[in-house]
C-alpha positions in Angstrom: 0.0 0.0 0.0 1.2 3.6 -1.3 0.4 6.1 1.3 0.8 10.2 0.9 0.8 12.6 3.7 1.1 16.2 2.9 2.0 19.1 5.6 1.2 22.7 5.1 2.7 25.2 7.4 2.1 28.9 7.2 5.1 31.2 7.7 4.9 34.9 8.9 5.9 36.1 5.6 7.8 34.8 2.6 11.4 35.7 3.9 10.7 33.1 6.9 9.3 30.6 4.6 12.5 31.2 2.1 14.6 30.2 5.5 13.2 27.7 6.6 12.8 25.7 2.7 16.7 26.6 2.6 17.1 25.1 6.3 15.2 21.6 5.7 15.8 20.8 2.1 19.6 19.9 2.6 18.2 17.1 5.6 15.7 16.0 3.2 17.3 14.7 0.0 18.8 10.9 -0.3 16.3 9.1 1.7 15.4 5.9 2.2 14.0 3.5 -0.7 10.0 3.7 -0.9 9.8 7.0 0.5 9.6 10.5 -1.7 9.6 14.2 -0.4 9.1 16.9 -1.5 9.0 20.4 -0.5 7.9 23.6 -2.3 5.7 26.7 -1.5 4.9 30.3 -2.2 4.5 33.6 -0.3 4.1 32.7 3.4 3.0 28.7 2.8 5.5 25.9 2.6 4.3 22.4 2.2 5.7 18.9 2.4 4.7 15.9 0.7 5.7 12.2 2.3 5.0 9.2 -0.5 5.9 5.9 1.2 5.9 2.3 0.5 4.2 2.3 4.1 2.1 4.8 6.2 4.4 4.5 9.7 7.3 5.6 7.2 5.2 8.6 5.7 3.9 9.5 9.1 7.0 9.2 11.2 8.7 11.2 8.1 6.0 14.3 8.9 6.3 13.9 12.5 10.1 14.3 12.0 9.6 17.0 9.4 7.8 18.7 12.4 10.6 18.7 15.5 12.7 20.3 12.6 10.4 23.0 12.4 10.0 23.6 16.2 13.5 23.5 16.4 13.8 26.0 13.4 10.5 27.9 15.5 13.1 28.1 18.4 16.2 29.6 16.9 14.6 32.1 14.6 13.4 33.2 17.7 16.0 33.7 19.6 18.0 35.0 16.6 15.4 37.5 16.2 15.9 38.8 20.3 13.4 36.7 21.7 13.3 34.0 24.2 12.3 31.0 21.6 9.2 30.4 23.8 6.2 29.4 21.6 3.2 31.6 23.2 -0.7 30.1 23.4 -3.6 32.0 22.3 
């Protein structure tokens, strides 16, 4: 069974979207057989697309895709002059 999982995230504007494609395509390329990704996006959206010979390899390949964007979250933060911490509504 093929199975596709696709990830959206919405950036605050295109410059943070630009940084953060530049920042996960390098980790992304040369994977493991039976799974494709892709990345690509406009303006402030960036999506991923997981295709994988199984769906715990598609889903643990979005949930990994995700700590890379907290992570990412964190340091733009900080880089920015403040304290990382992601704030509820």
């Amino acid at each position: 069974m093929r199975t596709k999982a696709t990830l959206t995230l919405a950036c605050k504007d295109g410059h943070v979207r630009r940084s953060l494609e530049a920042v996960l395509g390098p980790d992304n390329e040369g994977g493991p057989r039976g799974l494709e990704i892709s990345m690509g996006g406009a303006g402030q959206r960036l999506e991923f697309r997981a295709e994988a010979d199984s769906l715990s390899a598609a889903v643990s390949t979005v949930l990994a895709l995700l700590r890379d964007v907290a992570l990412f979250q964190e340091v733009w933060l900080l880089s920015q002059g403040m304290d990382g911490r992601i704030r509820r509504a």
